[in-house]
One Martini backbone bead per residue (centre of mass of N, CA, C, O) as a GRO file, in nm:
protein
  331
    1UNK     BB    1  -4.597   3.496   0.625
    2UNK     BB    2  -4.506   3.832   0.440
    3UNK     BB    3  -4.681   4.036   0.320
    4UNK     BB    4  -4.580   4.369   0.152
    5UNK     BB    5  -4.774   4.630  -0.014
    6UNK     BB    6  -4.701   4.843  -0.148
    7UNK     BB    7  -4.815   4.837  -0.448
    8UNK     BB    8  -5.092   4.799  -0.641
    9UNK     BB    9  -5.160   4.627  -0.912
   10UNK     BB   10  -5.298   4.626  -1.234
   11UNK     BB   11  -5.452   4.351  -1.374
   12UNK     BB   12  -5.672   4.408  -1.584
   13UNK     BB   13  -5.797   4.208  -1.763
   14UNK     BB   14  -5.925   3.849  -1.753
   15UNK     BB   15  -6.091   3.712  -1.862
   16UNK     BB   16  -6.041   3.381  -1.894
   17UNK     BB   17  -5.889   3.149  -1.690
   18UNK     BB   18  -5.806   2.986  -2.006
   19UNK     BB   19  -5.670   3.278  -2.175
   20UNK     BB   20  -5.521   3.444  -1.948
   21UNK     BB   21  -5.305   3.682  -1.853
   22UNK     BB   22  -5.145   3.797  -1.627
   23UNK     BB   23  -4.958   4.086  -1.604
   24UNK     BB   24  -4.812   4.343  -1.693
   25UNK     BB   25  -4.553   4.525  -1.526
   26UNK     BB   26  -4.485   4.385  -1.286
   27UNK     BB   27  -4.325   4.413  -0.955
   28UNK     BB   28  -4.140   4.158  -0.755
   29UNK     BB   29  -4.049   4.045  -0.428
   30UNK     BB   30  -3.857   3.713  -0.265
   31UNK     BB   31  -3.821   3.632   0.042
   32UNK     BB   32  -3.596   3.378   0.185
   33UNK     BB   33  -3.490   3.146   0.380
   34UNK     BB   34  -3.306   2.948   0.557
   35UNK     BB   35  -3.319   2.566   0.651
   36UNK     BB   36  -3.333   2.344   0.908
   37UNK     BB   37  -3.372   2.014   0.909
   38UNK     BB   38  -3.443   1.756   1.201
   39UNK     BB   39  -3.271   1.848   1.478
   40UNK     BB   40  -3.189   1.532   1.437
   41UNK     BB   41  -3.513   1.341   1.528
   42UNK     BB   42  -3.703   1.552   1.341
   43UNK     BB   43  -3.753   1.336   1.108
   44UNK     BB   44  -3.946   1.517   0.842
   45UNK     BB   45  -4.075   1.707   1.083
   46UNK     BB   46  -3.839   1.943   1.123
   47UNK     BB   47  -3.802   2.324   1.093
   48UNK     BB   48  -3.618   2.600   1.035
   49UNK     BB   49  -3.549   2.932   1.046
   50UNK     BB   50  -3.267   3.095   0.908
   51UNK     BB   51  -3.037   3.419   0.852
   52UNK     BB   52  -3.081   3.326   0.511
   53UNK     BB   53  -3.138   3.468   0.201
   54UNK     BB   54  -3.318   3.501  -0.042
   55UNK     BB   55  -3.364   3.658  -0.397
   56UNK     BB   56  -3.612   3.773  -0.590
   57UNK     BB   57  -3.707   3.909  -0.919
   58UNK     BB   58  -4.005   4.032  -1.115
   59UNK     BB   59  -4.066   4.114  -1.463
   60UNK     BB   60  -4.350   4.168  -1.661
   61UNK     BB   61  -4.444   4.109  -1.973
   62UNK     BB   62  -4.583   4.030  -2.308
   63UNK     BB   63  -4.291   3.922  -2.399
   64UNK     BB   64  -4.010   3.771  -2.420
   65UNK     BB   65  -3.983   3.513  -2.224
   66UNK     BB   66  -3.710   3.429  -2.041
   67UNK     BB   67  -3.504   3.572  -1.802
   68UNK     BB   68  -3.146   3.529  -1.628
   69UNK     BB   69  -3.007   3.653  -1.303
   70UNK     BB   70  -2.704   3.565  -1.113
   71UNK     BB   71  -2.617   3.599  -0.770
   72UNK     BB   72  -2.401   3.403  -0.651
   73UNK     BB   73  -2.470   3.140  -0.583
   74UNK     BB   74  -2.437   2.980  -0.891
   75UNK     BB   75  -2.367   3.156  -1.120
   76UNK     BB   76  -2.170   2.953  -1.273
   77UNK     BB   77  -2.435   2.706  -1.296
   78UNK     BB   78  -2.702   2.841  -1.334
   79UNK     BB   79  -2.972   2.862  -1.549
   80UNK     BB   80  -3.086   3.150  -1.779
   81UNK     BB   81  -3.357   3.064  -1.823
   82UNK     BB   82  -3.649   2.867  -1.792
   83UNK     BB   83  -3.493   2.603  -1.643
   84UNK     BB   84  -3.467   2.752  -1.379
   85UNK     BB   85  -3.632   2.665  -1.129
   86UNK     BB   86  -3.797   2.914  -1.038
   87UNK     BB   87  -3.923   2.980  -1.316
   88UNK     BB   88  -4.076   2.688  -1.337
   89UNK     BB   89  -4.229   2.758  -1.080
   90UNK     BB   90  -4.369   2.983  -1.186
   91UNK     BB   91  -4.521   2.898  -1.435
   92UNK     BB   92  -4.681   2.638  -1.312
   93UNK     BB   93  -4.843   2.815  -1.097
   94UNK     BB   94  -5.003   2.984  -1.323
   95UNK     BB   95  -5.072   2.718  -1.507
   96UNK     BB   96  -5.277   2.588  -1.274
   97UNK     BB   97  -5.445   2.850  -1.248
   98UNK     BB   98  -5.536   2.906  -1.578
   99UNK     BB   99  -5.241   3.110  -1.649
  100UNK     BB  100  -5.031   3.285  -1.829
  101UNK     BB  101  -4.725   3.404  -1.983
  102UNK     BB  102  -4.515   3.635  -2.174
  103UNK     BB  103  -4.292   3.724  -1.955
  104UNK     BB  104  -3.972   3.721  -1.772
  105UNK     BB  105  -3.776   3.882  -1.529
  106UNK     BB  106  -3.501   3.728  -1.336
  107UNK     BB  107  -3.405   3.800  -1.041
  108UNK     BB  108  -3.118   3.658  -0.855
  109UNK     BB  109  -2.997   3.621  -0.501
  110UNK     BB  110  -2.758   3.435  -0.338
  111UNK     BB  111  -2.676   3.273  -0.024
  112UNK     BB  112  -2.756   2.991  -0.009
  113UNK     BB  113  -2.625   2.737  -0.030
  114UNK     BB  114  -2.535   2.450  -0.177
  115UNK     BB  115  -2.567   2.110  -0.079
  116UNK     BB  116  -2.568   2.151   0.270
  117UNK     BB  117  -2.864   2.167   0.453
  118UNK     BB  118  -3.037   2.477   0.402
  119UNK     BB  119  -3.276   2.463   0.154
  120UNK     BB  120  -3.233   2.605  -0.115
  121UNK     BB  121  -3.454   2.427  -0.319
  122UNK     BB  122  -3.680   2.528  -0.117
  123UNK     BB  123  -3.640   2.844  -0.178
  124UNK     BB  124  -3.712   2.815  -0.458
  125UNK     BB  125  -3.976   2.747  -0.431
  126UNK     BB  126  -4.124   2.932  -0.247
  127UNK     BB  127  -4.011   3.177  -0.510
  128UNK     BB  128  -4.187   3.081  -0.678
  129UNK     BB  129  -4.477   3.038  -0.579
  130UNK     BB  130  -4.491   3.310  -0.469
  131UNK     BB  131  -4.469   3.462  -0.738
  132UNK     BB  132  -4.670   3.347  -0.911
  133UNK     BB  133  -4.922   3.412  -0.727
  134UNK     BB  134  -4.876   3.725  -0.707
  135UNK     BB  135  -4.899   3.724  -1.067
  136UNK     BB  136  -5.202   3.694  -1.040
  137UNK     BB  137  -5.515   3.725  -0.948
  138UNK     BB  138  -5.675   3.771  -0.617
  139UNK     BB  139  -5.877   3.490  -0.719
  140UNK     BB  140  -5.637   3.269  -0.768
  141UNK     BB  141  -5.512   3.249  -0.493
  142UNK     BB  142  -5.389   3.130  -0.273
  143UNK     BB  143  -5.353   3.016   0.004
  144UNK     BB  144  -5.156   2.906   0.310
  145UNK     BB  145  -5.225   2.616   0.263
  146UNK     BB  146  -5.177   2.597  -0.054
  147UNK     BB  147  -4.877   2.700  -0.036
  148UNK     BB  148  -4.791   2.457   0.121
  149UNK     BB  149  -4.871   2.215  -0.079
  150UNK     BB  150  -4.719   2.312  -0.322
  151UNK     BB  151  -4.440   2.281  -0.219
  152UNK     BB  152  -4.411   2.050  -0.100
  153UNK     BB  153  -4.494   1.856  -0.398
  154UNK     BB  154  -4.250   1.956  -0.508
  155UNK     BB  155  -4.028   1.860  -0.274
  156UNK     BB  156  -4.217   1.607  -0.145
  157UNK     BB  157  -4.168   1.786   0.166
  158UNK     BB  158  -4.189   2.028   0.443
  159UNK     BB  159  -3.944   2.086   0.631
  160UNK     BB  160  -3.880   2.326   0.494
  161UNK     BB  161  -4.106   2.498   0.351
  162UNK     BB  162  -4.250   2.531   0.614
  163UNK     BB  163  -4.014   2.792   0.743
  164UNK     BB  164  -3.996   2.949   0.517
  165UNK     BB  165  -4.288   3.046   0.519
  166UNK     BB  166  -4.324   3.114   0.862
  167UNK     BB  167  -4.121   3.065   1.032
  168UNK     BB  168  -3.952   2.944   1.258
  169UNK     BB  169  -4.077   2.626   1.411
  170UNK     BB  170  -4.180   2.340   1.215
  171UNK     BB  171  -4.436   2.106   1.220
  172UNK     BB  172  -4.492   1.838   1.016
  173UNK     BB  173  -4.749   1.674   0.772
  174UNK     BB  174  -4.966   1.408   0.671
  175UNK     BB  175  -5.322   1.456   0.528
  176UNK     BB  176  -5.495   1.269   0.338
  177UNK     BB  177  -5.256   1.406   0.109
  178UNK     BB  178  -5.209   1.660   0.293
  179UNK     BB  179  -5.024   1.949   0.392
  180UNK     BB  180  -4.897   2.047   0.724
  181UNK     BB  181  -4.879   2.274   0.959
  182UNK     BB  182  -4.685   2.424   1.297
  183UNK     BB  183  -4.596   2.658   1.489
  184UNK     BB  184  -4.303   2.793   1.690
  185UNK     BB  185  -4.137   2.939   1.924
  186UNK     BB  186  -3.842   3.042   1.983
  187UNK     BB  187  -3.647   3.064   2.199
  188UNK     BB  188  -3.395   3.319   2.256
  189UNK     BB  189  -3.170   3.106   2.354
  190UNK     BB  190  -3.139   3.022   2.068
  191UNK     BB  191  -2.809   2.947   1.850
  192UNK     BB  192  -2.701   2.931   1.592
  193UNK     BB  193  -2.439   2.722   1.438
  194UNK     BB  194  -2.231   2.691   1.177
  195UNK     BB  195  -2.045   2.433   0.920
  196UNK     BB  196  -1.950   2.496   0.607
  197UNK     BB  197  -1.864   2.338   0.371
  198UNK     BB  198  -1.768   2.299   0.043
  199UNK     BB  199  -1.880   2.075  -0.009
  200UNK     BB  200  -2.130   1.873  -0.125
  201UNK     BB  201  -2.446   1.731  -0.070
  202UNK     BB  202  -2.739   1.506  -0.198
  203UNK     BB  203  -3.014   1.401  -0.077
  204UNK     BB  204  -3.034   1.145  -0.277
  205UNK     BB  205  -2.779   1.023  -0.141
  206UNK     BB  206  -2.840   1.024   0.176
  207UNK     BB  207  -3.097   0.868   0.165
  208UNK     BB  208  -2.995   0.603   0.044
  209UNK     BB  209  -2.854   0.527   0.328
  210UNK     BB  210  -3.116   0.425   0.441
  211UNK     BB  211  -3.301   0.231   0.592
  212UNK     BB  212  -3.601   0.037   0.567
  213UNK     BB  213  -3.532  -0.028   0.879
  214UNK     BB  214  -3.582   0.021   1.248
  215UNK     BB  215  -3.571  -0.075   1.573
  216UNK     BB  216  -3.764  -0.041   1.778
  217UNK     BB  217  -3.591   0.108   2.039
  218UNK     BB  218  -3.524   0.369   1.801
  219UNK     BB  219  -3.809   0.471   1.781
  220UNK     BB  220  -3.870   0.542   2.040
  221UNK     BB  221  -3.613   0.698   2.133
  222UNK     BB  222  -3.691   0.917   1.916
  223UNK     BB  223  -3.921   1.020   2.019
  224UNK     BB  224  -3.902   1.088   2.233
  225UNK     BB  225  -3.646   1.337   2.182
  226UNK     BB  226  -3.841   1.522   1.994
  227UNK     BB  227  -4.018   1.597   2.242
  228UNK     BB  228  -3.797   1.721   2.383
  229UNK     BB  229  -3.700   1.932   2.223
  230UNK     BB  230  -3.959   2.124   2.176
  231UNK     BB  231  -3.892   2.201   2.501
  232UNK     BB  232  -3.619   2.264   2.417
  233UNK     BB  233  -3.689   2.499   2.241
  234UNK     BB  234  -3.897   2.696   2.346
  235UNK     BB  235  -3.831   2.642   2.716
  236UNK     BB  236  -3.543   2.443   2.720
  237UNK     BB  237  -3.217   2.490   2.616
  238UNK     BB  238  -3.059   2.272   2.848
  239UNK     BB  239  -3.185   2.015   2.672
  240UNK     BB  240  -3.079   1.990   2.399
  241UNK     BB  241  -2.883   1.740   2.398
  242UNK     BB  242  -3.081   1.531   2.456
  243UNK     BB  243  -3.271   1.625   2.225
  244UNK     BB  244  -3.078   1.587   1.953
  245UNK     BB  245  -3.062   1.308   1.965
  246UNK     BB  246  -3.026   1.050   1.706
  247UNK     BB  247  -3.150   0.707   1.581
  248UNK     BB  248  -3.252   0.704   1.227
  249UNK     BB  249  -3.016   0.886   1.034
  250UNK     BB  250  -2.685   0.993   1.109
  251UNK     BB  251  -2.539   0.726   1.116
  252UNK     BB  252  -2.610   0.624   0.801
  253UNK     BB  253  -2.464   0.904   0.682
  254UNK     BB  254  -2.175   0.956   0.778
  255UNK     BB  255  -2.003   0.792   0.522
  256UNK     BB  256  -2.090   1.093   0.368
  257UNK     BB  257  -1.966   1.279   0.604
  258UNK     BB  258  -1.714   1.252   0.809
  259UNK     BB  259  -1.599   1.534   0.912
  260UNK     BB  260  -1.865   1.613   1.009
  261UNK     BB  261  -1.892   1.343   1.234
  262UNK     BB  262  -1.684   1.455   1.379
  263UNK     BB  263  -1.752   1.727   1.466
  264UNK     BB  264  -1.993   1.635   1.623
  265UNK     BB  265  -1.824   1.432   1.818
  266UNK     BB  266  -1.694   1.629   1.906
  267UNK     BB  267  -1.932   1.852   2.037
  268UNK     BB  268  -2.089   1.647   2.230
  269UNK     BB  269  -1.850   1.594   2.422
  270UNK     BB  270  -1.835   1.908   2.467
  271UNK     BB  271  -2.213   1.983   2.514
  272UNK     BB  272  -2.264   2.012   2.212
  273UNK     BB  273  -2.572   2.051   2.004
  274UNK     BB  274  -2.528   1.849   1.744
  275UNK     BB  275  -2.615   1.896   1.420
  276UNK     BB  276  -2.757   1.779   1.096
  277UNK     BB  277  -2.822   1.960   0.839
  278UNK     BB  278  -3.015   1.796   0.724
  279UNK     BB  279  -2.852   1.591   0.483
  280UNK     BB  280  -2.608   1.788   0.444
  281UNK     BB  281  -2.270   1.891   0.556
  282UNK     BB  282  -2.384   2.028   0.757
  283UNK     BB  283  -2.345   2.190   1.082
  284UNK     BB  284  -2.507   2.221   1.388
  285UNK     BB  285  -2.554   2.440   1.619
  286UNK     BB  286  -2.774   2.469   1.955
  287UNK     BB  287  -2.728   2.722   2.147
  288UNK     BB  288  -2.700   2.871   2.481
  289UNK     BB  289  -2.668   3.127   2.412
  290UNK     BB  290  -2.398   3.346   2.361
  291UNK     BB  291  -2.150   3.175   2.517
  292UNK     BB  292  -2.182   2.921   2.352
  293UNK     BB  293  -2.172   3.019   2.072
  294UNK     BB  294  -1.876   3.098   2.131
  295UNK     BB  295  -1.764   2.817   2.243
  296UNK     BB  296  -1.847   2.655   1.952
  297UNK     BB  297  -1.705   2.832   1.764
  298UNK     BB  298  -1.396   2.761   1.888
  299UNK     BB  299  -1.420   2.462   1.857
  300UNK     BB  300  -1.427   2.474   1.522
  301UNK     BB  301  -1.172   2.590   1.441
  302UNK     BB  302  -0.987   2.374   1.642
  303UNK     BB  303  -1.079   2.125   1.449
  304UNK     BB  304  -1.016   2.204   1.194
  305UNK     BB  305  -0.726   2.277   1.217
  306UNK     BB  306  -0.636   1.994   1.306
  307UNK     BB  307  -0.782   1.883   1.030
  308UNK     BB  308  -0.731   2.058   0.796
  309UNK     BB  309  -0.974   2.198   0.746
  310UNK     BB  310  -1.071   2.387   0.411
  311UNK     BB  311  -1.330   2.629   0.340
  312UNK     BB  312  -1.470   2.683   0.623
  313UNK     BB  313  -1.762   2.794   0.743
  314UNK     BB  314  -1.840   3.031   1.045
  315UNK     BB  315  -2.183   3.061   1.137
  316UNK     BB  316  -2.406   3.340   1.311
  317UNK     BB  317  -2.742   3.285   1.350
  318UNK     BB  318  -3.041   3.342   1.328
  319UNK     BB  319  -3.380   3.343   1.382
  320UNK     BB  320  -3.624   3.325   1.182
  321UNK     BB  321  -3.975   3.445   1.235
  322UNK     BB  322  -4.095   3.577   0.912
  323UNK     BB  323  -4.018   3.470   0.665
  324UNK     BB  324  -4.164   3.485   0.400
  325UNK     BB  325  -4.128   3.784   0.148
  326UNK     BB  326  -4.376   4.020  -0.046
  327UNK     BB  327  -4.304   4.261  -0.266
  328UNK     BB  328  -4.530   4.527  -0.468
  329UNK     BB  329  -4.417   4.703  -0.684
  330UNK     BB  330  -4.403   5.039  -0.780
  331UNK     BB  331  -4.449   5.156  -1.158
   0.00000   0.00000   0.00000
């Protein structure tokens, strides 16, 4: 995560941290990536940051409640209150830490799909609590450590928010009680391609669709899968498609979004490292290079047009590498 502090506010008297209250007059602005969880095998515990944002701006006032404006995804279905995820997700971050606030408006730009497992929900719980965070005083913000912990804590698990927070390829776990994370970066030749359906699928319907229970040799089989991958995304390219084999989640999703898995099975079949972004319905292609991603987008357009299938996107995205960024805006 890149903090870039344009001008600093004046944080103005803080009194007491149980009755002082923000200061008014902030304007802060907080950049998220769009990120893909799982990438196949590390099935809740990797994630990357891919070059899609949302952004949010944020200014505080002395009263006047909560206004909310949104453009882009979300604009005609998402609330313009208080209740609006991000707004209360800045609300919550200022008062754990023991301090009100008067009111603000909060300007929201959305690129990220919704609903399609591209981390939309990750992007803005760290859009909220990143900007919460940032307009405390500075003796009471959290550090990259409890911001990773926090956002976890909000969204259930980290394989999102933590590539969100720090930008390329992220590994998380749960270490007694606390979430944690470290970084890698990807390999410059592997470039994303996603296929975006029109449809959305909601996590908690995918995630229904999971036994509770998987046999001892499909586990161990994703272990590899999962080592491979990481040298695989990291070292070796070639080693893509064997590297990113399934074995825990994406056939038992399957049947909540049959198109998605058709096209992965048309596309690993001619040798390109397809997977299920995040929960889906979002298709991931993992390419080697600028010349496999120009030849599996080429495969996605004559597969979707051959099944008839209309008013899907096909995007290619870069790897995002510096994760979120807040500026300070000068007053």
């Amino acid at each position: 995560m890149q903090v870039k502090q344009v001008d600093q506010v004046s944080q103005g008297a803080q009194g007491t941290a149980s009755a002082a209250q923000v200061a008014a007059g902030q304007d802060i602005t907080v950049r998220v990536p769009a990120t893909s969880a799982n990438l196949g095998p590390g099935f809740d515990s990797l994630g990357m940051a891919v070059g899609l944002f949302d952004s949010v701006r944020v200014r505080t006032r002395d009263s006047g409640g909560i206004s909310v404006r949104v453009s882009g995804e979300g604009a005609d279905t998402l609330p313009t209150d208080g209740t609006h995820l991000v707004a209360r997700t800045i609300v919550d971050t200022i008062r754990n830490a023991g301090y009100g606030v008067g009111g603000f408006e909060l300007i929201c730009e959305n690129v990220i799909p919704h609903g399609r497992g591209l981390g939309s929900s990750a992007s803005a719980i760290v859009s909220g609590v990143l900007a919460g965070n940032a307009l405390l005083p500075a003796a009471a913000q959290l550090d990259e450590a409890g911001l990773l912990h926090a956002c976890s804590v909000l969204e259930g698990h980290p394989d999102n928010v933590a590539p969100a927070l720090s930008g390329g390829l992220a590994v998380s776990w749960e270490d007694e009680g606390r979430f944690r994370s470290v970084t890698a970066q990807v390999h410059p030749d592997v470039i994303p391609v996603v296929a975006v359906p029109a449809t959305e699928l909601s996590t908690e319907s995918a995630r229904g669709l999971l036994p509770q229970n998987v046999p001892h040799r499909d586990a161990a089989a994703n272990s590899g899968r999962a080592a491979l991958l990481m040298h695989a995304m990291v070292t070796d390219p070639s080693l893509l498609l064997a590297g990113t084999e399934d074995f825990l989640h994406q056939s038992y999703r399957a049947p909540a979004m049959q198109p998605s898995a058709a096209l992965i099975e048309t596309l690993r079949a001619a040798g390109f490292a397809a997977v299920v972004s995040g929960a889906g319905p979002t298709v991931m292609v993992l390419a080697a290079g600028t010349d496999q991603a120009a030849a599996a987008e080429a495969l996605i357009v004559r597969h979707l047009a051959a099944q008839a299938l209309e008013n899907w996107r096909v995007l290619r995205l870069g790897v995002d590498r510096d994760g979120a960024r807040v500026v300070v805006h000068q007053r």
